[in-house]
C-alpha positions in Angstrom: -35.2 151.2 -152.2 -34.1 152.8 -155.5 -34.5 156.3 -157.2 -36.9 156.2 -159.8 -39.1 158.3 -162.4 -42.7 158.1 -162.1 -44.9 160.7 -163.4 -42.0 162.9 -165.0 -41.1 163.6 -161.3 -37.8 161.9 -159.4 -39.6 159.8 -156.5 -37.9 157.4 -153.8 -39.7 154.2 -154.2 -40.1 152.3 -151.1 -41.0 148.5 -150.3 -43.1 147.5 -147.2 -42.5 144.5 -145.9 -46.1 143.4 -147.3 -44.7 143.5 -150.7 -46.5 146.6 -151.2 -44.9 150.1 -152.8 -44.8 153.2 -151.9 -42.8 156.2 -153.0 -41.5 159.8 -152.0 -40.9 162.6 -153.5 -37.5 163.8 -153.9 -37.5 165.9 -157.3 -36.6 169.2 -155.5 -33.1 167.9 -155.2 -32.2 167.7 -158.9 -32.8 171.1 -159.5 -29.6 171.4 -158.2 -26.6 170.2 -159.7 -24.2 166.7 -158.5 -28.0 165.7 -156.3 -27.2 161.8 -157.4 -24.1 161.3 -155.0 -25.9 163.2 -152.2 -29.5 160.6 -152.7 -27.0 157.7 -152.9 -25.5 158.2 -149.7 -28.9 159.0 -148.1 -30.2 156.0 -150.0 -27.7 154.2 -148.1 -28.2 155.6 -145.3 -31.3 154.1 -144.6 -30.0 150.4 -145.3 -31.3 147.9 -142.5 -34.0 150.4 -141.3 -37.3 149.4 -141.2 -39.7 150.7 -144.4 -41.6 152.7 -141.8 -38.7 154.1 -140.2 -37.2 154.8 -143.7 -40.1 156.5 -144.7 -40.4 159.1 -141.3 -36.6 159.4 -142.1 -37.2 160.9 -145.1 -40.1 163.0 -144.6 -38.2 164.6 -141.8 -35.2 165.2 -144.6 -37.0 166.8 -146.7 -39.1 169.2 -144.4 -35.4 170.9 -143.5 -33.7 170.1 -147.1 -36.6 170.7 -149.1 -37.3 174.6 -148.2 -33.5 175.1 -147.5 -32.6 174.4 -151.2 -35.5 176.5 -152.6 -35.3 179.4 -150.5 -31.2 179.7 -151.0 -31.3 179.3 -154.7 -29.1 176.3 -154.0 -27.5 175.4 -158.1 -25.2 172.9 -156.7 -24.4 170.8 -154.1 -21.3 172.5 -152.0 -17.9 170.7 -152.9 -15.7 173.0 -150.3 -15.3 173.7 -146.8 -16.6 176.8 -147.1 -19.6 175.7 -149.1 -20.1 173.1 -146.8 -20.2 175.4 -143.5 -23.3 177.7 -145.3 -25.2 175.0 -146.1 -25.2 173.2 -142.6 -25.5 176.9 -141.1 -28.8 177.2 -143.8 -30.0 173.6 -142.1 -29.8 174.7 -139.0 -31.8 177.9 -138.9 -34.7 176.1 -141.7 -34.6 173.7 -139.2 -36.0 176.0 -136.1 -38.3 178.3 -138.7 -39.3 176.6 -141.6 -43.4 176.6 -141.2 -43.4 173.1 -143.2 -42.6 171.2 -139.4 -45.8 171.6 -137.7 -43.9 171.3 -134.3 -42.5 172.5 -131.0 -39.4 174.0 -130.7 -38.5 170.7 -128.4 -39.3 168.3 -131.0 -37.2 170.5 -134.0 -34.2 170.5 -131.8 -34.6 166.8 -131.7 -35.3 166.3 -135.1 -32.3 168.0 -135.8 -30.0 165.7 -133.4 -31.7 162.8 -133.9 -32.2 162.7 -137.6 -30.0 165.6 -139.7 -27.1 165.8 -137.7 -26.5 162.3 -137.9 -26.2 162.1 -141.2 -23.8 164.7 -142.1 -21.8 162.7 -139.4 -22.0 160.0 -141.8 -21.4 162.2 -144.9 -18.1 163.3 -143.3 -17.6 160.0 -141.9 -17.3 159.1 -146.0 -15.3 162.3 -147.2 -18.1 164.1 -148.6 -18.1 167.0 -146.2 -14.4 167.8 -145.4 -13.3 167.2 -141.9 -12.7 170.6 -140.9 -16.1 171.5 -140.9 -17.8 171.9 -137.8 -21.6 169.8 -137.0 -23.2 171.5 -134.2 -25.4 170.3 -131.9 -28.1 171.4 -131.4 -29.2 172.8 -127.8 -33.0 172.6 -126.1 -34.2 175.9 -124.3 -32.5 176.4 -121.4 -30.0 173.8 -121.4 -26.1 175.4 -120.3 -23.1 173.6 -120.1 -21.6 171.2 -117.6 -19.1 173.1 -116.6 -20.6 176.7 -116.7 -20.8 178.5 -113.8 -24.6 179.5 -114.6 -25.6 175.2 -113.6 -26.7 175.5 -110.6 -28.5 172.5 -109.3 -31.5 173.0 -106.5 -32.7 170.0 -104.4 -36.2 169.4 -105.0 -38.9 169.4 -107.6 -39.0 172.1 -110.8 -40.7 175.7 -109.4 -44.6 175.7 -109.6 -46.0 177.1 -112.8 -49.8 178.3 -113.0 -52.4 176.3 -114.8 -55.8 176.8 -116.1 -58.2 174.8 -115.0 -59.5 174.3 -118.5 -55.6 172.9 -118.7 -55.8 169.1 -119.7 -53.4 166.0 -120.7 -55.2 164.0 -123.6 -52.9 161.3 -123.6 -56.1 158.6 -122.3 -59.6 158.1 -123.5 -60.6 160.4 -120.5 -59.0 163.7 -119.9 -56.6 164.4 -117.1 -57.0 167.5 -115.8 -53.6 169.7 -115.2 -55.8 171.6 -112.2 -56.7 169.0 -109.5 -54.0 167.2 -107.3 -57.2 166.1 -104.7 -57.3 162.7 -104.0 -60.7 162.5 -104.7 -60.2 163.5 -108.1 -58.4 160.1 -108.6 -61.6 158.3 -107.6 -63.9 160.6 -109.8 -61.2 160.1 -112.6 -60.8 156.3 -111.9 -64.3 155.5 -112.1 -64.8 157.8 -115.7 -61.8 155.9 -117.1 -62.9 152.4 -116.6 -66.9 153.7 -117.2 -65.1 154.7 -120.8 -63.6 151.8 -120.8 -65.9 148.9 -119.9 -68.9 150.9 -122.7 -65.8 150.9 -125.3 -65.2 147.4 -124.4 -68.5 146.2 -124.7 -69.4 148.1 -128.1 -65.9 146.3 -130.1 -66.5 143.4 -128.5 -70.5 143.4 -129.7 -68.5 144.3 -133.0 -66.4 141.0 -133.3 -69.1 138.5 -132.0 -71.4 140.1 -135.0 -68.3 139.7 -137.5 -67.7 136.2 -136.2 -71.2 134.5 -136.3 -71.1 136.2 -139.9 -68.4 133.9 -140.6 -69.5 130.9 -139.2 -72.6 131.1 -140.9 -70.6 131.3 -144.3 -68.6 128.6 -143.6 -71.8 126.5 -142.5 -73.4 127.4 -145.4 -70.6 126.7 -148.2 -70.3 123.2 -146.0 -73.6 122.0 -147.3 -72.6 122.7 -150.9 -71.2 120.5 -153.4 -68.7 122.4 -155.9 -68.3 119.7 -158.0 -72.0 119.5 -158.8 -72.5 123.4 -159.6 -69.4 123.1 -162.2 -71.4 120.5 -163.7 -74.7 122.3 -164.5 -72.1 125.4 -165.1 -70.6 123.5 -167.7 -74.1 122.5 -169.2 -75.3 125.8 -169.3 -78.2 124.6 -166.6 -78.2 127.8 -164.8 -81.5 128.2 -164.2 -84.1 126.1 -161.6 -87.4 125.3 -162.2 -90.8 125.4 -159.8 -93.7 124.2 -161.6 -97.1 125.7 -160.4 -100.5 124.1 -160.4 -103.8 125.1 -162.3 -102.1 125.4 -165.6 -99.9 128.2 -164.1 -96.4 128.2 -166.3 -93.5 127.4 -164.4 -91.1 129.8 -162.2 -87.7 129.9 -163.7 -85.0 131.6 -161.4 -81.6 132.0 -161.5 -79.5 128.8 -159.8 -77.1 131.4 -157.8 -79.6 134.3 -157.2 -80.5 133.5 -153.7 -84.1 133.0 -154.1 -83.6 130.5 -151.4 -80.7 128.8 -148.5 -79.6 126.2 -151.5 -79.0 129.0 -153.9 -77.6 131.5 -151.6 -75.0 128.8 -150.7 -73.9 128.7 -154.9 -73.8 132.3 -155.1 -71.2 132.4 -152.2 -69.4 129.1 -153.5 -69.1 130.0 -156.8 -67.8 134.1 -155.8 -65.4 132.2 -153.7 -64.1 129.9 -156.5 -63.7 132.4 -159.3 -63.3 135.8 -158.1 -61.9 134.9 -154.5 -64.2 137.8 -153.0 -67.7 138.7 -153.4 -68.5 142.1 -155.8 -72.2 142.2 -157.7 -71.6 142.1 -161.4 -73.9 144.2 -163.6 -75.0 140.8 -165.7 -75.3 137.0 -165.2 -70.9 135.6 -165.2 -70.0 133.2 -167.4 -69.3 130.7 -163.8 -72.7 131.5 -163.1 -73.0 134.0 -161.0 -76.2 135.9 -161.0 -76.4 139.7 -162.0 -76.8 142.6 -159.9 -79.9 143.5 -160.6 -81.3 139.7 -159.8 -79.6 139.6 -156.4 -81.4 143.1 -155.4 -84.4 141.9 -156.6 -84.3 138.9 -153.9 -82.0 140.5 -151.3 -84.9 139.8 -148.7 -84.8 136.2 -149.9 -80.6 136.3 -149.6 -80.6 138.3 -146.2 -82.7 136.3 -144.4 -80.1 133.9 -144.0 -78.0 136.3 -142.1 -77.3 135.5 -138.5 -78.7 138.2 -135.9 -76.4 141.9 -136.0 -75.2 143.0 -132.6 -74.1 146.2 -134.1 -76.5 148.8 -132.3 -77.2 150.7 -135.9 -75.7 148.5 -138.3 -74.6 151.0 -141.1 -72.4 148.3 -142.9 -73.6 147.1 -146.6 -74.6 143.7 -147.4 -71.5 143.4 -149.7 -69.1 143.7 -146.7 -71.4 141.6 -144.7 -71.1 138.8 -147.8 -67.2 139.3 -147.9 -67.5 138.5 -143.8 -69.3 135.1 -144.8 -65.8 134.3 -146.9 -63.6 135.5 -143.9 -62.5 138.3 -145.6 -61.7 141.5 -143.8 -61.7 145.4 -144.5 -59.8 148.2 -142.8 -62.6 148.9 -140.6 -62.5 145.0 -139.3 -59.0 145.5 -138.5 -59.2 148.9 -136.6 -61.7 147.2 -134.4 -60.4 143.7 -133.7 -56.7 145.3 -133.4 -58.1 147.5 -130.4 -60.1 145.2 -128.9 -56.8 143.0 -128.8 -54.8 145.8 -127.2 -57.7 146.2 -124.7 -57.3 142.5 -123.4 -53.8 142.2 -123.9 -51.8 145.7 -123.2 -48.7 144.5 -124.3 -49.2 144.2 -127.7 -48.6 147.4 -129.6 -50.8 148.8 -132.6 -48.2 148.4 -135.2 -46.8 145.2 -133.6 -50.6 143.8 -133.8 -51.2 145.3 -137.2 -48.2 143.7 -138.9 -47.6 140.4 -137.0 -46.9 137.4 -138.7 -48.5 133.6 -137.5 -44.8 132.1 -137.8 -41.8 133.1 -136.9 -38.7 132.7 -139.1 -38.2 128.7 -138.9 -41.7 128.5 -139.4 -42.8 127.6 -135.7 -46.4 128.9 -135.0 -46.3 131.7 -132.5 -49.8 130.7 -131.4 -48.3 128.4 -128.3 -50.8 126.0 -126.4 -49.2 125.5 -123.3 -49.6 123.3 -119.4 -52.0 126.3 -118.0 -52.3 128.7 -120.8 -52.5 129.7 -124.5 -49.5 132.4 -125.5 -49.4 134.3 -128.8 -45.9 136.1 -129.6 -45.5 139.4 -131.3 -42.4 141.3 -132.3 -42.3 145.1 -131.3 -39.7 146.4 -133.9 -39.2 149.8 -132.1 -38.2 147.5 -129.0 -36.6 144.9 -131.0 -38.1 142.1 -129.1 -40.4 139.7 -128.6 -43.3 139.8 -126.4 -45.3 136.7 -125.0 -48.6 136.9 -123.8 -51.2 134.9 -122.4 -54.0 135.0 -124.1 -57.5 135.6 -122.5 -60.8 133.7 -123.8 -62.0 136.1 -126.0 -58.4 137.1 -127.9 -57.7 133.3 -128.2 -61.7 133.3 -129.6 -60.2 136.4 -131.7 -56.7 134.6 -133.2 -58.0 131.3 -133.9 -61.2 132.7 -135.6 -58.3 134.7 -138.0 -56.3 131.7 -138.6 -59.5 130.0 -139.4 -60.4 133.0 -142.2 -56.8 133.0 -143.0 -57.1 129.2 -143.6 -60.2 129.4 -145.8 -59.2 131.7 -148.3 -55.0 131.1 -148.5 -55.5 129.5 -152.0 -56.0 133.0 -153.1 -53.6 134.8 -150.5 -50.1 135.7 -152.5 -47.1 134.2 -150.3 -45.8 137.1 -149.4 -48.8 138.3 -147.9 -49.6 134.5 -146.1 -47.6 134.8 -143.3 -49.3 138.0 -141.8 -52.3 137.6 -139.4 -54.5 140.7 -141.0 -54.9 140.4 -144.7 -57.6 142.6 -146.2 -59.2 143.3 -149.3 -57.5 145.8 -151.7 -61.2 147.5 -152.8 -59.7 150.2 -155.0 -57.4 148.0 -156.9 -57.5 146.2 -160.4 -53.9 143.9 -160.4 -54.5 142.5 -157.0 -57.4 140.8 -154.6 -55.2 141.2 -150.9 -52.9 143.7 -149.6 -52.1 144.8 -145.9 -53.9 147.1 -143.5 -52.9 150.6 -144.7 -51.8 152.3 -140.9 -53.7 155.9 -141.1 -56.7 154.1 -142.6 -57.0 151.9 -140.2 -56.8 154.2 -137.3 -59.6 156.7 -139.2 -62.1 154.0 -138.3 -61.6 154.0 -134.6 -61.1 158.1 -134.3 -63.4 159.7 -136.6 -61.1 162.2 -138.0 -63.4 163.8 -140.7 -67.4 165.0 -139.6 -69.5 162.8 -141.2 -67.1 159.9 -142.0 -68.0 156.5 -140.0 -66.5 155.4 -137.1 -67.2 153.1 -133.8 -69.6 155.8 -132.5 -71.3 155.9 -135.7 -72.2 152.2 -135.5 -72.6 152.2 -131.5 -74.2 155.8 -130.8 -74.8 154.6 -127.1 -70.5 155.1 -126.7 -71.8 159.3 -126.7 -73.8 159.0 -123.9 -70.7 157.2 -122.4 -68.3 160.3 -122.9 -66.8 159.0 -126.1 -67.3 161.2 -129.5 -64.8 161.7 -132.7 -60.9 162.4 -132.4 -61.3 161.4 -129.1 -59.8 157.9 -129.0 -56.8 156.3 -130.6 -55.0 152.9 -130.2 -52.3 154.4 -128.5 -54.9 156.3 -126.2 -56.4 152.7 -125.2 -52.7 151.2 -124.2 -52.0 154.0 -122.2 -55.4 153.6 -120.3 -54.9 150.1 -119.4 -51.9 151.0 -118.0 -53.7 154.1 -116.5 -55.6 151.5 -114.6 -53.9 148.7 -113.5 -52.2 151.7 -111.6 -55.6 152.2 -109.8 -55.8 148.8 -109.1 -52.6 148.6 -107.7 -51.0 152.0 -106.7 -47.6 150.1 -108.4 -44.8 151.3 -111.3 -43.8 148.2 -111.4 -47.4 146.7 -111.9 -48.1 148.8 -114.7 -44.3 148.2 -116.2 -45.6 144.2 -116.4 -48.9 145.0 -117.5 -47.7 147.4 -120.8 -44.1 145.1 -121.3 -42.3 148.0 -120.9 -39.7 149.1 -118.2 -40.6 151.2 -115.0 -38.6 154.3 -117.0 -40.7 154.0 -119.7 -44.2 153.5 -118.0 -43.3 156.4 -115.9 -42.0 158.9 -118.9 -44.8 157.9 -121.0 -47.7 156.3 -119.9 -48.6 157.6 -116.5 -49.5 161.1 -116.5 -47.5 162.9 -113.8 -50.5 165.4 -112.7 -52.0 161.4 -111.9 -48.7 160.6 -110.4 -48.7 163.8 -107.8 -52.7 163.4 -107.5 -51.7 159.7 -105.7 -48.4 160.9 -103.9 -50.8 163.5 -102.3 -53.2 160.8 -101.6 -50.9 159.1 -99.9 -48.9 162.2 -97.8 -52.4 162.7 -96.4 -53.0 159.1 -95.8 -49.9 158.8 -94.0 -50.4 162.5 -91.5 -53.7 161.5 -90.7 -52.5 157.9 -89.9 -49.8 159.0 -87.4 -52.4 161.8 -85.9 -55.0 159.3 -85.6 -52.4 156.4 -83.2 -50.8 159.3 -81.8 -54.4 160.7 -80.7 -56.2 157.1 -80.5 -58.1 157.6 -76.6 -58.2 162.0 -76.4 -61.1 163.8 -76.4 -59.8 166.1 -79.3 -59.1 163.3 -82.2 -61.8 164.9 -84.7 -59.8 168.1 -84.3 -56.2 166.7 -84.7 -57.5 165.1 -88.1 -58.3 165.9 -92.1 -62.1 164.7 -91.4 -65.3 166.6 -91.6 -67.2 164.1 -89.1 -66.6 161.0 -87.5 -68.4 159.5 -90.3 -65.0 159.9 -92.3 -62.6 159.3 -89.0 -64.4 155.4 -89.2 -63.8 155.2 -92.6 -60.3 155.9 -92.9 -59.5 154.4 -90.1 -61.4 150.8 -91.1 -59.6 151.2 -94.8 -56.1 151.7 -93.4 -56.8 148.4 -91.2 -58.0 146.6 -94.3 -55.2 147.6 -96.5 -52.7 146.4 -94.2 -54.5 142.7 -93.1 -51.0 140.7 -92.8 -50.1 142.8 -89.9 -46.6 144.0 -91.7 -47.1 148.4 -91.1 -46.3 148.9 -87.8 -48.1 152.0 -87.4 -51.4 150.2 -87.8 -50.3 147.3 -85.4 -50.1 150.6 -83.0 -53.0 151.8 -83.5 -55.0 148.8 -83.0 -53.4 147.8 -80.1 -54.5 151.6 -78.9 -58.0 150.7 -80.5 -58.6 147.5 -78.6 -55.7 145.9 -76.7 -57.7 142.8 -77.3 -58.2 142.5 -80.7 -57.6 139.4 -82.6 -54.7 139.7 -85.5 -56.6 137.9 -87.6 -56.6 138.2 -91.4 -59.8 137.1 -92.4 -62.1 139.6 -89.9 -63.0 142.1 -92.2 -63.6 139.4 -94.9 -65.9 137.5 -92.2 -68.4 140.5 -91.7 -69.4 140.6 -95.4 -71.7 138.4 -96.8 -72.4 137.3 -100.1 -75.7 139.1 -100.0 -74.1 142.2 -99.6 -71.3 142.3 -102.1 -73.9 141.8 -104.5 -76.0 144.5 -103.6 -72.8 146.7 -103.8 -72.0 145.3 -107.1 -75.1 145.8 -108.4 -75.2 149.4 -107.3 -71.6 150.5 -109.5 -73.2 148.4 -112.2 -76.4 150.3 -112.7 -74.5 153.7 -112.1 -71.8 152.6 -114.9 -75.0 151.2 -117.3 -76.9 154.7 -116.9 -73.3 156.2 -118.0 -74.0 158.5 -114.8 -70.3 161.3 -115.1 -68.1 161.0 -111.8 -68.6 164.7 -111.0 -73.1 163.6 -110.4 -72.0 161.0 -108.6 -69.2 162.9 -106.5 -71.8 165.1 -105.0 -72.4 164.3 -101.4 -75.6 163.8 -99.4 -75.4 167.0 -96.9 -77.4 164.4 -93.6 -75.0 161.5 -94.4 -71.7 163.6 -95.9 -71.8 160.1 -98.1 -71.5 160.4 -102.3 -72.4 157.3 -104.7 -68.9 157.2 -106.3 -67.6 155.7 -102.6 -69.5 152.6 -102.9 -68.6 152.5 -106.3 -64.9 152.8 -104.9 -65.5 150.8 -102.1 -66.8 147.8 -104.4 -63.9 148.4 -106.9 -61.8 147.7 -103.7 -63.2 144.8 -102.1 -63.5 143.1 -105.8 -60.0 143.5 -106.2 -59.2 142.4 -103.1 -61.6 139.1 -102.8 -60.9 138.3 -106.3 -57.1 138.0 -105.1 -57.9 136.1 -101.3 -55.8 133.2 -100.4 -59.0 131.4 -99.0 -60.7 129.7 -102.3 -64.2 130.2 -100.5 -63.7 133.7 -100.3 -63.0 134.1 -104.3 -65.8 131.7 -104.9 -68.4 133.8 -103.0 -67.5 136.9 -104.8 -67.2 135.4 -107.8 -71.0 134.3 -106.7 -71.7 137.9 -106.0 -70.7 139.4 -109.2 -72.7 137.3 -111.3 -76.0 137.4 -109.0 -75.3 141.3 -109.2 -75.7 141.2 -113.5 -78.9 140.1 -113.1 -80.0 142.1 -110.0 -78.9 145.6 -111.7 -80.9 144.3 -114.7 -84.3 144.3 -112.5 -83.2 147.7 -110.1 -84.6 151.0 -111.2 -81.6 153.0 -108.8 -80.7 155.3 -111.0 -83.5 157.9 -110.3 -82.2 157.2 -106.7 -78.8 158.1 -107.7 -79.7 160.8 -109.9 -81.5 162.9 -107.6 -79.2 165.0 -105.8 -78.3 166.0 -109.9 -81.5 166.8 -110.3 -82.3 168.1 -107.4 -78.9 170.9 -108.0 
């Protein structure tokens, strides 16, 4: 990291650990006088950071420097105390005012004590600001002193504040409403977030297995041709193949790399590999013998009907990317997709830890790990500074040895600095260079949709609308955050959702699960807990119905029937009470409630969520209840959510055997069901 001239202009150019430069402009400080020591030191500064880090170093630097220097005339940088005291006092207030930091008066207190103020500690640290001159710090609204007599501490939550019901938390692919704290709001939200989910799921991973067969078909393809022979007729200037015709007819001549048929197509994609590394039309026949532009349009129905089937639902990407896929070569949009579907399977990978992992570590061990009972792939999450292990499922071991496999095919052409990162994409726009890295914001563009018109996921999958999902909706970070999100519906555990993300308890709590969530489930379980007591305290009387939440004895059985199940070991001894009260006679036994469901039924239950998830059917349709039965759809959805997680987790291997059974007889069964007018008619009944 140097200072540098480029365009007449001073600029900071920076080096990404790619190999790749980028710089920042820093021209506003020379317009005032002794700027070089000052740059120096903040050149320094940054030594040992990360280029990223360096980078939002600097841009938060300038955003409080850039407008203080300009709007005080600054001529020179201060040499006394005096001096010294203005400008920090100038910092300070640009720093809460200045329009050019698009952000809360939280976040500019901490950019201010996390970012300015230390380094005019370190400036003073090295004698440049004299010692006398006081830093301050930088308080958040509200915040007094230790010892002021104004602290006074109350026991209990923070005092209740209004919200709109309009009020929501976009920190998942579903919205969390600010409004509802009702536990069934956690089963309406629940089922939206893994309906969002599971149709997001299904759409990158339709995505990847389109991308991959692309691929293998390539690779098949450039098997069955010999390079040796093409340089041959190449060399002879034999570039043409002839089909002689019958009844005097002259002969067809065509083009030996034109793709008139599978032999040809196979040259075409050999001979782009070989001598450009990539494919891109040319606008005449190459000197290696590549055919022109206009000649491969001319037989492009010839060419394409070698492609493997598209499982892209409106396949809006050009044949040229397709061709690059039959290389293994990869694009910004490629990346955006595969890194997410990777986050989605494995939570604890990050986006930037994904986007710029590297296949060996520093002694050149492969962190691809083929272990007793599973497959691990390591990543390192710089922000963390750590290493994070995962075992990988089937499809994200499909996903990293397929890239090693690409990687493999093309690393004669892959620069060294670049060969030791697992994404590696084309540079389209640039003349000196065939590969760079994944470029961040790009990459993420692909999966949000940031600009109207510009293409996206939903774009290629328009069925992901009728899901819930449209543009600047989703983000990598949104899809982390909702796997965590869920494995805390799953499990009703911090700690759970702690292992799931690799994060600690702190962390999962502060930042991943929403607290209107959190209070929604505390409520949940208050409520459970009251009506539990009532309901042993008031087993045998006349007046139980009364004493309880419940609208009908409908309800009473219900609860009462899912508080046994969710205590089957016998360890609460509330619910021992209250079965002894039931029936002084009943058998402790864990597998009773397991016993009384057959396989038959589980997979009519199963097969009921799964044609109310595949009609995409919004939690509040299915939340409305039947007014004979007081019963709504979402609680078999919710009550098969439960039991799968439950059987799928049974000590007995019979058990897990017939629900694995179940699940799979209920894929085809929702496949042949026509339900969903059934469960669609109180909606359009209202």
């Amino acid at each position: 990291m140097k200072v540098t001239i480029k365009n007449g202009e001073h600029q900071l150019r920076v080096k990404s650990e790619a190999g790749a430069y980028s710089h920042i402009n820093i021209h506003y400080l020379s317009k005032a006088k002794d700027w070089e020591p000052f740059a120096q030191h903040a050149v320094n500064y940054c030594t040992g950071k990360k280029p990223i880090s360096i980078k939002s170093w600097w841009s938060r630097l300038n955003s409080v420097l850039r407008p203080t220097i300009i709007d005080s005339e600054m001529r020179a940088f201060p040499k006394k105390a005096n001096d010294w005291s203005t400008l920090i006092r100038n910092l300070y207030l640009t720093t809460l005012i200045t329009p050019e930091i698009k952000s809360s008066i939280y976040t500019r207190v901490a950019i201010w004590n996390k970012n300015i103020l230390p380094f005019l500690v370190y400036l003073q640290d090295r004698d440049q600001i004299p010692i006398e001159v006081l830093i301050p710090t930088m308080k958040q609204v509200d915040q007094v002193q230790k010892n002021s007599s104004f602290n006074v501490s109350v026991i209990g939550e923070k005092a209740a504040y209004k919200v709109n019901h309009k009020d929501q938390l976009d920190k998942l692919i579903c919205p969390v409403s600010l409004s509802r704290t009702d536990s069934e709001y956690l089963d309406e939200l629940y089922y939206d977030l893994e309906r969002k989910r599971n149709n997001l799921h299904r759409a990158l991973a339709d995505y990847w297995k389109t991308l991959k067969e692309f691929f293998e078909t390539g690779q098949k393809l450039l098997s069955e041709t010999d390079l040796a022979t093409l340089e041959r007729r190449i060399k002879a200037k034999d570039l043409y193949d002839i089909y002689p015709r019958e009844n005097g007819i002259p002969p067809i001549r065509r083009q030996f790399s034109s793709g008139h048929n599978r032999k040809s197509f196979a040259a075409y994609l050999l001979l782009s590999k070989k001598y450009k590394g990539f494919i891109k039309l040319s606008s005449k026949i190459e000197d290696c013998g590549l055919a022109s532009r206009s000649v491969m349009r001319e037989n492009k129905s010839l060419w394409m009907s070698q492609f493997p089937p598209s499982y892209i639902e409106k396949d809006k990407i050009g044949y040229t990317g397709k061709l690059n896929w039959m290389l293994g070569l990869l694009g910004n949009m490629d990346v955006s997709f595969i890194v997410a579907l990777l986050m989605m399977e494995n939570p604890k990978f990050t986006f930037l830890s994904l986007l710029n992992c590297k296949i060996e570590d520093k002694d050149g061990k492969s962190r691809l790990e083929i272990g007793e009972t599973s497959i691990s792939f390591t990543i390192e999450k710089s922000r963390a500074k750590a290493f994070k292990k995962e075992g990988l499922s089937s499809l994200s071991l499909e996903i990293i040895t397929t890239l090693l496999e690409m990687r493999a095919a093309n690393l004669s052409n892959i620069p060294t600095d670049l060969s030791k990162y697992l994404f590696v994409i084309l540079a389209v726009n640039s003349k000196d260079k065939i590969f760079t890295c994944p470029q961040n914001s790009r990459v993420t563009a692909y999966l949000t949709g940031r600009e109207d018109g510009s293409l996206f996921i939903g774009s290629l999958f328009p069925s992901l609308a009728d899901a819930g999902i449209s543009r600047n909706q989703l983000t990598h970070s949104k899809l982390r955050a909702s796997e965590g999100v869920l494995e805390y519906f799953r499990t009703g555990s911090i700690r759970a959702v702690s292992r799931k993300l690799g994060n600690g308890t702190r962390v999962a709590l502060e930042h991943y699960l929403p607290k209107p969530l959190i209070a929604a489930y505390n409520t949940r379980q208050v409520r459970r807990f009251q009506n539990l007591m009532l309901v042993s305290a008031c087993a045998n009387e006349d007046y139980l119905l009364d004493a309880v939440d419940f609208c009908n004895l409908n309800e009473l059985h219900s609860f009462i029937l899912e508080m046994l199940d969710l205590d089957s070991k016998g360890n609460n001894p509330l619910i021992n009470y209250l079965k002894d009260e039931i029936d002084e006679k009943h058998e402790k036994n864990q597998g009773d409630l397991i016993a009384n469901i057959s396989e038959k039924s589980l997979t009519v239950l199963y097969a009921y969520k799964l044609v109310a998830e595949n009609k995409n059917l919004s939690a509040s349709t299915l939340a409305q209840k039947d007014s004979k039965t007081g019963l709504a759809p979402i609680a078999f959805i919710t009550l098969a959510k439960h039991l799968n997680n439950t059987l799928s987790q049974h000590n007995e291997t019979s058990v897990r055997e017939t629900n694995f059974s179940a699940k799979d007889k209920a894929l085809l069964m929702a496949e042949k069901l026509e339900w969903d007018r059934l469960i669609m008619r109180r909606a359009n009944i209202s």
